[in-house]
N, C-alpha and C positions, 0 to 999 in steps of 0.2 A: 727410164723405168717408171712404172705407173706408183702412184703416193701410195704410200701405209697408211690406211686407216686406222688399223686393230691388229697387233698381231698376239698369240697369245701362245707363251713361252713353257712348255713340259707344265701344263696344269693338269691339276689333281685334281677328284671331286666325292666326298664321303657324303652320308647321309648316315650319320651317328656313324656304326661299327663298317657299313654298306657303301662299298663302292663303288660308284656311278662309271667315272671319266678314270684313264691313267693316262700320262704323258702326253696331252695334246699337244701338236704343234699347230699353230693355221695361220696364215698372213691373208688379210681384208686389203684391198686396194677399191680403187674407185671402180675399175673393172672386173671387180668380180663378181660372181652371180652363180654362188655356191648353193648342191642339193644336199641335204644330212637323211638319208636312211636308214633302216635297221628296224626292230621290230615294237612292239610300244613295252616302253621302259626300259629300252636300252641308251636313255639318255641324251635325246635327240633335244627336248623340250628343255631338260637344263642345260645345256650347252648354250640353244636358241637364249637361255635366262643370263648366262653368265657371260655372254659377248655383248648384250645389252647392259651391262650392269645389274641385272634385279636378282642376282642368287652371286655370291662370293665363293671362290675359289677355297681347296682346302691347302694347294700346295702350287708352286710353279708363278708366275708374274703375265699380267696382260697390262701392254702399252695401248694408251690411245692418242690419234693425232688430237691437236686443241681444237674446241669448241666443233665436237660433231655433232650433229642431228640424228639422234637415233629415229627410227620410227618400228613401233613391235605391234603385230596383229598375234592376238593368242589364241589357242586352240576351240576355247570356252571361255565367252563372255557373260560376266554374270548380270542377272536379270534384274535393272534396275526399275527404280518408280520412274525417273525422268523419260520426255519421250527422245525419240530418236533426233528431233531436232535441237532440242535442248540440251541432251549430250553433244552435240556435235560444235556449237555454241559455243559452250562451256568450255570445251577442251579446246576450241582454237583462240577463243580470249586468255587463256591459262598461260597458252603457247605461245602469245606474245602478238596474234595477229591484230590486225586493223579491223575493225569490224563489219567494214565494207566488204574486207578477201575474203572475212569467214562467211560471210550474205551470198559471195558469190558463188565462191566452192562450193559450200553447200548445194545450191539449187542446181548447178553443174553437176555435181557428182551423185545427189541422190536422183535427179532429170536420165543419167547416164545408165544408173543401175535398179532405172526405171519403179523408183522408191516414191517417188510424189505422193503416194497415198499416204505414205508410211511414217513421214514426217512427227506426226501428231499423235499416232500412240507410242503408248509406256513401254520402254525396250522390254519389260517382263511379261508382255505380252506379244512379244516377237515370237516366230519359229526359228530355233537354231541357222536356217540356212539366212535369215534378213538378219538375221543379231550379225550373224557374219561380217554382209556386207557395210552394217555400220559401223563394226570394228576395221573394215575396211578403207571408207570413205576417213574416216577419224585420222587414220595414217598418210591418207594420198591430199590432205588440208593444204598442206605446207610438205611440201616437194622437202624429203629427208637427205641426212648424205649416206644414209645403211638404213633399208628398210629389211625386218625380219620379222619371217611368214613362218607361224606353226601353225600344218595342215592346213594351206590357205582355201582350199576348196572343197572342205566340207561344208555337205549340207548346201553345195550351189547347185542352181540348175544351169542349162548348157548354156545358155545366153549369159549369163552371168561367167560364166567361167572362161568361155569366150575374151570377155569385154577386159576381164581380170589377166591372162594372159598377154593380150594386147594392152594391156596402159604397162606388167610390169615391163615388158621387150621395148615401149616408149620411156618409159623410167630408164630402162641400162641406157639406150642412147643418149641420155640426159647425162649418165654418170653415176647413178645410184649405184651403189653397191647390194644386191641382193642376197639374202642366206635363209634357205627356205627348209623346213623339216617335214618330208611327205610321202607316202607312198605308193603314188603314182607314177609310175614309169615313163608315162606319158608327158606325164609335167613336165619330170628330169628332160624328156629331150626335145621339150619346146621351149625350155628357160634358161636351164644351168648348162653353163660351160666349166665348171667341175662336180665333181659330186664323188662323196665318202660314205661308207657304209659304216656305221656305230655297232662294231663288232667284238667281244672280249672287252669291254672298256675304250678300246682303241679307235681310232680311225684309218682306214683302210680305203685306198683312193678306186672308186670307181670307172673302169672306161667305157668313153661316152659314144665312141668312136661309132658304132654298130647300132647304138638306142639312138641317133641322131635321122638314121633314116627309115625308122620304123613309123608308120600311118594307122592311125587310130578312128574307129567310128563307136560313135554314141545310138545304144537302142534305149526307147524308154517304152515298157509296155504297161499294157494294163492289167492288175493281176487278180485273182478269187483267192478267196481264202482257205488256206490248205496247198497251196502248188507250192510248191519247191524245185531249186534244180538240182539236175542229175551232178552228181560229184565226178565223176569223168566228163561233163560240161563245163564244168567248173574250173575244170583244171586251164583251158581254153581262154579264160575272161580273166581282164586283166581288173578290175573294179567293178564289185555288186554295189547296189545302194538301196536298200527297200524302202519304201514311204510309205505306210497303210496300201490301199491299192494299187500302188503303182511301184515299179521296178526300171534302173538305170543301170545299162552297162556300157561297160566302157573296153573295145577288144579291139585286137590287134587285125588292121585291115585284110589281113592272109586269111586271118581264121571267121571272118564276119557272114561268111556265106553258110559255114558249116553250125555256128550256132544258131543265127536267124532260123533254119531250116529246124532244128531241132528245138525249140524256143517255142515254132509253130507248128511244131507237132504233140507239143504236151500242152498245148491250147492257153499256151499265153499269147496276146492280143496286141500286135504291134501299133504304137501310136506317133512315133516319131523314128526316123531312124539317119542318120545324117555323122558327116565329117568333123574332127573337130579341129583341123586346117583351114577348113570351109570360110 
């Protein structure tokens, strides 16, 4: 039988009179590689707080194995003065590193997430999608025993999310325990080998059976201001993303013919279109 990391016993979770969580049950092992869906604010994010330790329980017990390595990437990172390498520094000398690992990881992982330039400014001068990845890089320093992902890939672009996917599927071979909160369907079935929907309070086991062999491609167009899409197109795509001029979706390989087609007939401007198996 694989170890118990975390399991956590009928807990509860209020927010003053408001409640969040009822009866959770969930057992962490070294192989797992859990998704948590549901809609925002149905309590995916304190769940992700309260397996990690950083929000308490209001009712029910959580066991932890001794001396775990938690590692937590948050939704929103706030915008410090330090720049990116000097958070990154900081938080591996904190953590107990050698200062040679944090020298090397470093230049590996921001080399990886093709961050080099990025080193040297002030994270409050990041865009959400690089503040990401230095909350990313920050967790993958020192190889964790439970690494947990709220909304890991906002704000990435596809090389990036790529590269992210690939080191977490090299993390589970390693042993990490994954537990991810996101609502991408896509994720769910290139990471998680279980996954619950945060529904009524409760959790509610998703099957993965069917989302495992579904094939995803990425359009990224260029857009004018004023286009929108059609809401019967809409229904089609499985993740919008707008950036000022530019537009990212993310659809289901069956349906990619029929919105491209229709994408370039309301004179949106294809710039990239590609697998993201690829």
């Amino acid at each position: 039988m694989d170890s118990v990391l975390i399991s956590l016993n009928s807990i509860s979770k209020y927010f003053g009179k408001k409640l969040i969580l009822k009866d959770i049950n969930l057992t962490i092992t070294k192989k797992s590689t859990i998704a948590l869906l549901g809609h925002n604010g149905s309590g995916k994010s304190t769940l992700l707080k309260i397996i990690g330790g950083l929000s308490k329980v209001s009712s029910g017990s959580i066991n932890y194995a001794p001396k775990l390595k938690i590692a937590y990437i948050p939704e929103n990172f706030p915008k410090i003065d330090l720049t990116a390498g000097e958070f990154i520094k900081s938080m591996g000398l904190i953590g107990g590193l050698p200062l040679e690992k944090v020298s090397t990881g470093m230049q590996d992982l921001f080399q990886a997430f093709q961050m080099e330039d990025m080193i040297d400014v002030p994270i409050k001068h990041l865009s959400k999608g690089t503040i990401q990845k230095v909350a990313v890089i920050q967790a993958l320093l020192d190889t964790p025993d439970i690494l947990l992902l709220d909304e890991p890939l906002s704000g990435q672009d596809i090389q990036s999310q790529k590269l992210f996917i690939r080191m977490i599927q090299e993390l589970h071979q390693q042993g990490v325990a994954t537990i991810m909160s996101c609502h991408e369907r896509f994720l769910v079935s290139q990471l998680a080998h279980e996954a619950y929907e945060i529904s009524d309070h409760q959790l509610m086991p998703i099957d993965l059976s069917g989302l495992k062999e579904i094939k995803y491609d990425v359009m990224i167009f260029e857009t004018q201001a004023g286009q929108t899409i059609d809401s019967r197109l809409q229904a089609l795509i499985e993740q919008t993303e707008w950036d000022h001029h530019r537009l990212k979706l993310i659809v289901k390989r069956d349906q990619s013919d029929v919105v491209l087609k229709e994408m370039l007939k309301h004179q949106f401007k294809l710039r990239i279109m590609e697998g993201l198996d690829q």
